[in-house]
N, C-alpha and C positions, 0 to 999 in steps of 0.2 A: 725724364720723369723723376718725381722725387717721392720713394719708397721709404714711410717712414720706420725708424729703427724700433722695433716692436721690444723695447726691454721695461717690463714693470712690474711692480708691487701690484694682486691679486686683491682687489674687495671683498669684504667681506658680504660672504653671499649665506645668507641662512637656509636653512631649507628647501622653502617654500620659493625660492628667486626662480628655480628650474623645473620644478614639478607644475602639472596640470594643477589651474585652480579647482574650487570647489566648489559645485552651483550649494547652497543649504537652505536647507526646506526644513522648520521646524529642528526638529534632534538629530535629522538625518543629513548625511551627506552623500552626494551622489557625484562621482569624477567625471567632470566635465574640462575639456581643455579648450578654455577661452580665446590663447592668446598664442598665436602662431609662434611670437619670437620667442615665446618661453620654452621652445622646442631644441633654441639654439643653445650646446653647450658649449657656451664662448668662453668661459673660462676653462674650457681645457684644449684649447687652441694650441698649436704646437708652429712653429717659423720653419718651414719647408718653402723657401723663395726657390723658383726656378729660372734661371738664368735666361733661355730662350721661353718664357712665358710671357704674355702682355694683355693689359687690359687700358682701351684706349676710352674714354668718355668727350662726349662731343654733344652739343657746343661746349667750347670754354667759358662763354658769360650769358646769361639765362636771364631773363625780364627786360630785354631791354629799351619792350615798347612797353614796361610797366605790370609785365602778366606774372601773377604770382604763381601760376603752374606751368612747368614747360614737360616736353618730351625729351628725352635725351638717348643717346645712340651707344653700348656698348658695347665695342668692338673684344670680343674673345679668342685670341689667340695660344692653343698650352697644345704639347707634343704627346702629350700624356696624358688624353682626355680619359672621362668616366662618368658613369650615367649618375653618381654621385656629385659630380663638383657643383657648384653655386656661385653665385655671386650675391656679396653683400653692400647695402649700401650704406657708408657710415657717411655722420656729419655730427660735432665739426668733422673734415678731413681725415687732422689727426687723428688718430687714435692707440699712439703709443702707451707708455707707461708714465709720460708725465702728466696724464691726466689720470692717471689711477687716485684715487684717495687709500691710508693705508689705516683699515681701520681692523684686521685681524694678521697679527705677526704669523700667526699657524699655517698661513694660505700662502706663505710664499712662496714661490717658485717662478722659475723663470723659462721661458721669456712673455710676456702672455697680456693678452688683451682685455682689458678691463670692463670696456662696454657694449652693448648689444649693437647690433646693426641696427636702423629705423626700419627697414626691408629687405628681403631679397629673394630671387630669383634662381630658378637652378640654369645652368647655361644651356641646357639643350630645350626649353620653352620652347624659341621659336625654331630651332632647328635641329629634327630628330637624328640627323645626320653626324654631330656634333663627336660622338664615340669615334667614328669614321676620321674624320677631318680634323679636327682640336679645335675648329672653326665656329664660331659663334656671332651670333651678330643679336642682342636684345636691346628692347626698345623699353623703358621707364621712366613714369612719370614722375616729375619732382616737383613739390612745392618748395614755397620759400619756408624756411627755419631758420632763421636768423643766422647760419652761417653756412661756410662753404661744405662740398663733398668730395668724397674721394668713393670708387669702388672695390671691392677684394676678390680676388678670386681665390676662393675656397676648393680642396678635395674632400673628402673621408665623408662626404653628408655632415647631416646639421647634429651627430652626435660627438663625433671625434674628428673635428674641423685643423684640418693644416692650411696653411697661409702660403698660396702661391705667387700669387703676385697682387698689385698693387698699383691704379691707377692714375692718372694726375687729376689735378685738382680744378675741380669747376666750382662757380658761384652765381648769386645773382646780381644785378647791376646793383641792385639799393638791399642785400637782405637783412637791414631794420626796418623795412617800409612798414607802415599800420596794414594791417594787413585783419580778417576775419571777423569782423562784425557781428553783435547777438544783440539783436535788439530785446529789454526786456520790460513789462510795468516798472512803474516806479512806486513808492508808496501810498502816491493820489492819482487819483484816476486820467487828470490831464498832462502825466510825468511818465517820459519813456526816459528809458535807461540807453545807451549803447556803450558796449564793450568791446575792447579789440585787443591784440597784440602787435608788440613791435621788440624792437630791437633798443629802444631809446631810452634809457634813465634819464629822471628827473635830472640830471646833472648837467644832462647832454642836451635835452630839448623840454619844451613845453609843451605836453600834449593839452589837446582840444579839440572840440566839432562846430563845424561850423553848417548852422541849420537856417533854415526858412519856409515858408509856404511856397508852394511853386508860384513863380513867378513875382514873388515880393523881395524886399532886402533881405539877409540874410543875419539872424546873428551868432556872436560865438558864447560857444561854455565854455569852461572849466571841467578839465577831469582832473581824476586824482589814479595816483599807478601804485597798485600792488605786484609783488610777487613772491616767492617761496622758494627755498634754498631747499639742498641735501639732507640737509638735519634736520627738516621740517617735514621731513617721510619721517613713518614708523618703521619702517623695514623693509622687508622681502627685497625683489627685484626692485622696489623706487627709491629704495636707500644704496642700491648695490647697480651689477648689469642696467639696471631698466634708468637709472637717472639721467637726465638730460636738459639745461637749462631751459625753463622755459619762456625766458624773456621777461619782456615785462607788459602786464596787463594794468588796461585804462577804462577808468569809466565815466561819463559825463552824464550829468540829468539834462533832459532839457525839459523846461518846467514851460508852464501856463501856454498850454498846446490848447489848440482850438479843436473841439471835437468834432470828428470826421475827414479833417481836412489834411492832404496830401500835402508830404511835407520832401523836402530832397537834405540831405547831409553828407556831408564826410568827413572823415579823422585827417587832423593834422597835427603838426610837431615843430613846432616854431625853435629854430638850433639858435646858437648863442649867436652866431654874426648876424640876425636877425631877417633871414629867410625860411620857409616854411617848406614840409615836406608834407604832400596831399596823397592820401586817399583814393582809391575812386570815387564818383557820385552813385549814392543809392536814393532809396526812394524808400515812404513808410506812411500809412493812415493812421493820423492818430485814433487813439479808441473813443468809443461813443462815452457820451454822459452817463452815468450808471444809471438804470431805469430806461435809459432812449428805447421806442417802441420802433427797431426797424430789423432789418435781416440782419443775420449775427449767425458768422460759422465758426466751428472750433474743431483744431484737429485732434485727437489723442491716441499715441499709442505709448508701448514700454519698451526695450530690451532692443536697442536697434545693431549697433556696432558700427563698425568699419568698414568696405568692401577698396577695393583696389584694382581699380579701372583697367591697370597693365598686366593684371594677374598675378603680381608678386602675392609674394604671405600664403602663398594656396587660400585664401582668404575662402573660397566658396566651403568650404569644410568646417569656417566656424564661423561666421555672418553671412549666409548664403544671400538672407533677402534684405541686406539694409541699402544695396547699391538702387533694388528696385521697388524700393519703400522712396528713399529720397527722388529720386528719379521721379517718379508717378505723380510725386507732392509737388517738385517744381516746375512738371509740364500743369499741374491746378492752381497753381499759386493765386491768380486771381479768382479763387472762388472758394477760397477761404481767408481769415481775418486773424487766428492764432493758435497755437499751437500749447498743447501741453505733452510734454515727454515725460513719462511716469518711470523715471528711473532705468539704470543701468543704458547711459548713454556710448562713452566707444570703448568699454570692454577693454582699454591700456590694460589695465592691469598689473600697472606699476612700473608699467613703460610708458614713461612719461612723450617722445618723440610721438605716440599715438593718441595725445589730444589736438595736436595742431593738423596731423592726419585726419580726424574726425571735424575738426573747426572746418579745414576747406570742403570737406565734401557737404555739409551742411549749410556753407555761408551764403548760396544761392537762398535760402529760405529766412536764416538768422539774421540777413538782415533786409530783410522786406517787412515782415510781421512780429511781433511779438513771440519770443520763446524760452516759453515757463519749463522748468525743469525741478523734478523729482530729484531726490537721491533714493540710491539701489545700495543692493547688497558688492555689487561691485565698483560704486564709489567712495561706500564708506569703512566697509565691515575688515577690522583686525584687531589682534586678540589683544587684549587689555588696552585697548583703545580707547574705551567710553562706548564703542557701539553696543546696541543691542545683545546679538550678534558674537558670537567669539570666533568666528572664523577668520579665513586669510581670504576674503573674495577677492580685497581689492589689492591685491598684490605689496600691501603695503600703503598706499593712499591714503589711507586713512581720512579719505573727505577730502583732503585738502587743495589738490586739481582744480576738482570739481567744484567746492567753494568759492575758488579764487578766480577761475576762467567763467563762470557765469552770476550774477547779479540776479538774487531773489529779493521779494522785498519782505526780509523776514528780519525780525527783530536783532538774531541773532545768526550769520548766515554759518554758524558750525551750528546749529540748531536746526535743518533747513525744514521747517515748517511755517510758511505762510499762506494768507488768502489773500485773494485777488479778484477783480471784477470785470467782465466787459460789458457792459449795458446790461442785458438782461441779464444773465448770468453772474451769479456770485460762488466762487472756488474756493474751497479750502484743501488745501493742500499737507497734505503729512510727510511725517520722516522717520518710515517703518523700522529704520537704522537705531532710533533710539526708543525708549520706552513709551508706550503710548496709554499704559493702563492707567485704574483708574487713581484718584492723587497724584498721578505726575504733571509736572510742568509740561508735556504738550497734551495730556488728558483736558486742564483746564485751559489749552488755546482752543481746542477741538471744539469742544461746549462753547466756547467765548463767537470762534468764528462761526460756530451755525447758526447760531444763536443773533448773532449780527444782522442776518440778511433779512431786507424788507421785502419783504414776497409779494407786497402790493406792486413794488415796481420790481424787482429782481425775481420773477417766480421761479427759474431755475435754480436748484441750489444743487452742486456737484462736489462731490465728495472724492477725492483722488489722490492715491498711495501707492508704492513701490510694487511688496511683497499684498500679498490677495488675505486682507482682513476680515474676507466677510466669505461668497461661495466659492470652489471651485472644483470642477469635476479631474481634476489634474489624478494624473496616476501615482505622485509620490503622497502627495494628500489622502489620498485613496486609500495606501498600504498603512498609513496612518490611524486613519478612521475619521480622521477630521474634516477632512475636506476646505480648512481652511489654516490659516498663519494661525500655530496653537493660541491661544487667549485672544484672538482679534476681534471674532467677533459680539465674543462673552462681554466683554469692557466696553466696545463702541455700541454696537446694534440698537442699546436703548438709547442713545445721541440720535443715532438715524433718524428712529423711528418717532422721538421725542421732536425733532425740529424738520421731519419732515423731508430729508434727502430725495431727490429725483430720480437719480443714478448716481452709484458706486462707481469709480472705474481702476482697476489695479493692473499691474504688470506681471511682473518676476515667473510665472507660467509664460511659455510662449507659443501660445496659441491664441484662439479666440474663442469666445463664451459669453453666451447671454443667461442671464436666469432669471424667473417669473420677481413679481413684486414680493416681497418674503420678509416673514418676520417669525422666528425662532424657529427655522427649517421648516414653513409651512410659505403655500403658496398662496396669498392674500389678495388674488386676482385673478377671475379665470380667462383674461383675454390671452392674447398670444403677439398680437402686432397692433392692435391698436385700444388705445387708454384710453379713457373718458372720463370726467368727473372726478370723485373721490379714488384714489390709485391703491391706500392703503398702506403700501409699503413702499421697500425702496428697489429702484432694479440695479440688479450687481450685472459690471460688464468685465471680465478678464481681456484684454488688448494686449496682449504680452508678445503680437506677432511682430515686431518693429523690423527682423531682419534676422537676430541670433538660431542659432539650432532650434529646431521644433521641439514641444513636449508632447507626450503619451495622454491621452487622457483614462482615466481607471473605468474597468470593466465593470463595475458596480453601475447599477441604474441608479443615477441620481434624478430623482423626478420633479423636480424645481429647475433642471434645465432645460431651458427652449430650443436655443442651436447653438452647435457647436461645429468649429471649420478648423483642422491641424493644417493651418497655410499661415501664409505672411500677411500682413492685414494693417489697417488702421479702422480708427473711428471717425465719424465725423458728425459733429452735433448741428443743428442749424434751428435754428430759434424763430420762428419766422415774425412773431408778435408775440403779447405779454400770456397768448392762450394757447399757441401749437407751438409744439416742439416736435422736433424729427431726430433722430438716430440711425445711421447707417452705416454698418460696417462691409468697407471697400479691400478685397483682395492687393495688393500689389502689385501682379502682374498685370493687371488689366486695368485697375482702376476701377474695374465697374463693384455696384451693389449685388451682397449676397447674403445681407440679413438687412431687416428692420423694423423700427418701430416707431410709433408714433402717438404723444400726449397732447391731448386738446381739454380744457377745463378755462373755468373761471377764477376769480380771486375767491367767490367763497367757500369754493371746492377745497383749497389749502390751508384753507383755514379751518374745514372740516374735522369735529372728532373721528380721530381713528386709534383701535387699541395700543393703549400705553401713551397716546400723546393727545389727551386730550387736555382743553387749556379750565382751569381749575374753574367751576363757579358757585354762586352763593345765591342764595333764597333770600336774601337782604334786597330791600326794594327802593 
């Protein structure tokens, strides 16, 4: 076994790399701990190898019928066990000091490990007997990450970590392979996007997809590859601990797509001796014609996270329900058409190894349908950033992840505000991370995209943002008095009500909430589940159950709310024609419906005067 010589220069870790993040609501901040590895202090790791200690990993070569998650076996052998010890799982392998970067001379000391583990495991999981025996035997799942692994065995807990032993080295047959696919719109309605990761620079190979209708020729696109270095974090843990190449990301349009029709693709990577490195084959419907009069589902939630199938990360203590969010989604996959994620997708946190962690457990979905995504306060928000926002959410991220691993069709994708269509429905999308009031530059997208939609053929118009701009019965809202993102819904609500919104739907609370049709904290409808005709207002939906910790809702009777569920949840819209719309919000666990509602009207019902958005007229004949 080949135990590497842990001698290095200490990164420079600021504060915020080791402490719990911070969820922020308005002025306040409330200690919330995001991000399991942020528990590890690895930079105060100490080299205590033990002679007769061993930690064996098995298989040695993982993918080799192509699977880019395997299970792997490791063997825990130490004389000197403790209900403290762990096992961490690093990659690359190495993880000496000549991958340190040396960006503060004050943090030196020796001997010491520069970067966090991806995961890990305490060794007595599967066997409580472990104190006893020194014997262990755990089972972890691994995806591909573009490079090899090595596991540690750790004593002292995850706060004052000594280094026992050190395992050999495993990999996967191909880990550059294109791997995690997110299908997404493109800027015209018959343009899907796909994005993926590999291991391949432009130098090395040519990436491309190669698409068609089922059963027709196939042709190919063109992608183009981004990615983002060390110096392209702002800080915390993704400038320090938390950094970790992320490869390199591809994207292809494939343009003049026929609408409705079943298409099959996969990513490839044409290398210089002029053979080609495939993909699996996926599958995708293109979206309807804007205005098409036929069924249309849409899934929405916020705040989902991570989960980890093997039990590493203790992960149920902070994404309890995003394993049985995803889960539920891709036993429906056929009975919905796309999805919108309203922010704060896998909660990294500036541990960058936990987006390709979140890409796999997602990619059964990202790449069948369309998947729109928000930015949250823990994709973008760090202090003298440009966010909104002056917090540390995103661990240092500072957007740039999440900009680069998914494809919005936004003018500007460090801007990430765009809209988007699928047949009936027309989506404007915000980016609560930067200023939304009124004179700013996405004040006037805001107005521009609602203002856009033809209601004669698009009569949904949905309105969808991170942080909750408009109601919410949330308890830190609560102690506030506001009960909403301070100034959100001062600056927006005449937009709403002006052009007419259907439904609201925001994140960043993690619960669920429905509230009456409402305009200036009054309730502008007295139905309860079913609309008709002229609505008035707009309905705000809080969907914030995606998977992360639940929130409190405040003891105060807000009377504008209909119902409300502290569980895991999604939405799901379904359009059935240009007159009924349905709403239903689905638990998690189950799947099944536990609220809803439903809007049936005409074209001239929308066009109806209603207070504040009537359309101007004249006594000229």
């Amino acid at each position: 076994m080949n135990i590497p010589f842990l001698v290095c220069i200490l990164v420079r870790l600021l504060a915020t790399s080791h402490a719990s993040s911070y969820h922020s609501h308005g002025h306040r901040h409330v200690k919330i701990n995001e991000q399991p590895l942020s528990e590890i202090a690895i930079h105060e790791a100490v080299l205590a190898l033990h002679e007769n200690a061993t930690v064996k990993a098995s298989p040695y070569v993982l993918g080799l019928k192509g699977e880019d998650t395997e299970w792997v076996n490791i063997e825990v052998d130490y004389p000197e066990p403790s209900s403290d010890d762990w096992i961490a799982v690093f990659s690359p392998a190495k993880f000496n000091g000549s991958t340190c970067t040396y960006e503060d001379y004050t943090r030196i000391q020796s001997p010491y490990i520069c970067s966090s583990p991806i995961k890990f495991m305490f060794a007595n999981y599967s066997n409580p007997k472990y104190t006893e025996t020194g014997k262990s035997v755990l089972k972890l799942q691994i995806i591909n990450q573009r490079a090899d692994f090595s596991f540690a065995l750790f004593s002292g807990g995850l706060s004052t970590p000594k280094l026992i032993a050190v395992s050999n080295t495993i990999t996967f047959a191909n880990p550059k392979a294109p791997l995690y696919p997110r299908l997404a719109h493109g800027k015209s309605w018959d343009e899907m996007t796909v994005t993926w990761s590999s291991g391949y620079s432009i130098d090395e190979a040519v990436p491309f997809v190669e698409f068609g209708m089922k059963g027709q020729v196939r042709s190919l696109s063109p992608a183009g590859t981004l990615t983002f270095i060390q110096n392209s974090m702002c800080g915390g843990a993704a400038r320090g601990v938390g950094w970790r190449d992320p490869g390199f990301i591809h994207t292809s349009f494939l343009k003049n797509l026929w609408p409705n029709m079943a298409y099959t693709y996969r990513m490839g990577h044409m290398l210089k001796n002029g053979k080609s490195v495939w993909s699996k084959m996926y599958t995708f419907k293109a979206s309807p014609y804007p205005g098409q009069d036929s069924l249309q589902r849409v899934i929405i939630f916020g705040d989902m996270g991570k989960g980890e199938r093997d039990g590493a990360n203790a992960y149920s203590n902070k994404h309890p329900g995003a394993l049985n969010t995803t889960d539920t989604l891709i036993k429906d996959l056929d009975n919905f058409d796309i999805v919108l994620h309203i922010g704060d997708m896998s909660y990294a946190n500036g541990y960058i190894s936990q987006w390709d962690q979140f890409l796999a457990q997602m990619e059964p979905i990202t790449s069948r349908v369309p998947y729109m995504v928000a930015s949250g306060n823990h994709e973008r928000d760090w202090p003298n950033s440009g966010s909104f926002y002056d917090t540390d959410d995103s661990g240092g991220e500072c957007g740039v992840p999440a900009e680069t691993l998914f494809y919005v069709p936004a003018e500007n994708r460090a801007k990430f505000w765009y809209s988007t269509d699928y047949g009936m429905f027309h989506f404007c999308v915000a980016d609560t991370e930067h200023d939304w009031r009124i004179g700013t530059e996405q004040y006037a997208f805001i107005e521009k995209c609602l203002a856009s939609a033809n209601r004669h053929k698009q009569p949904w118009l949905i309105f969808a943002a991170h942080r909750v701009l408009g109601y919410s019965s949330n308890q830190w809202y609560g102690l506030e008095g506001s009960f909403e993102e301070p100034m959100g819904r001062e600056h927006l609500q005449p937009l709403w009500q002006k052009y007419k919104v259907d439904v609201a739907f925001f994140g960043h609370v993690h619960h669920y909430e429905r509230v009456c049709p409402i305009y200036q904290n009054q309730c502008v409808n007295d139905e309860k589940s079913h609309y008709s005709g002229t609505v008035n207002g707009t309905i705000h939906v809080v969907a914030g159950g995606g998977g992360s910790h639940l929130s409190d809702y405040t003891e105060i009777d807000t009377v504008w709310s209909i119902h409300k569920d502290r569980d895991f949840g999604f939405v799901k819209l379904t359009a059935f024609n240009q007159s009924s719309l349905l709403m239903e919000y689905k638990k998690s666990s189950d799947g099944e419906v536990y609220d809803s509602f439903v809007i049936t009207r005409e074209y001239r019902d929308v066009l109806a005067c209603v207070h504040d958005g009537c359309e101007a007229t004249t006594l000229a004949t």
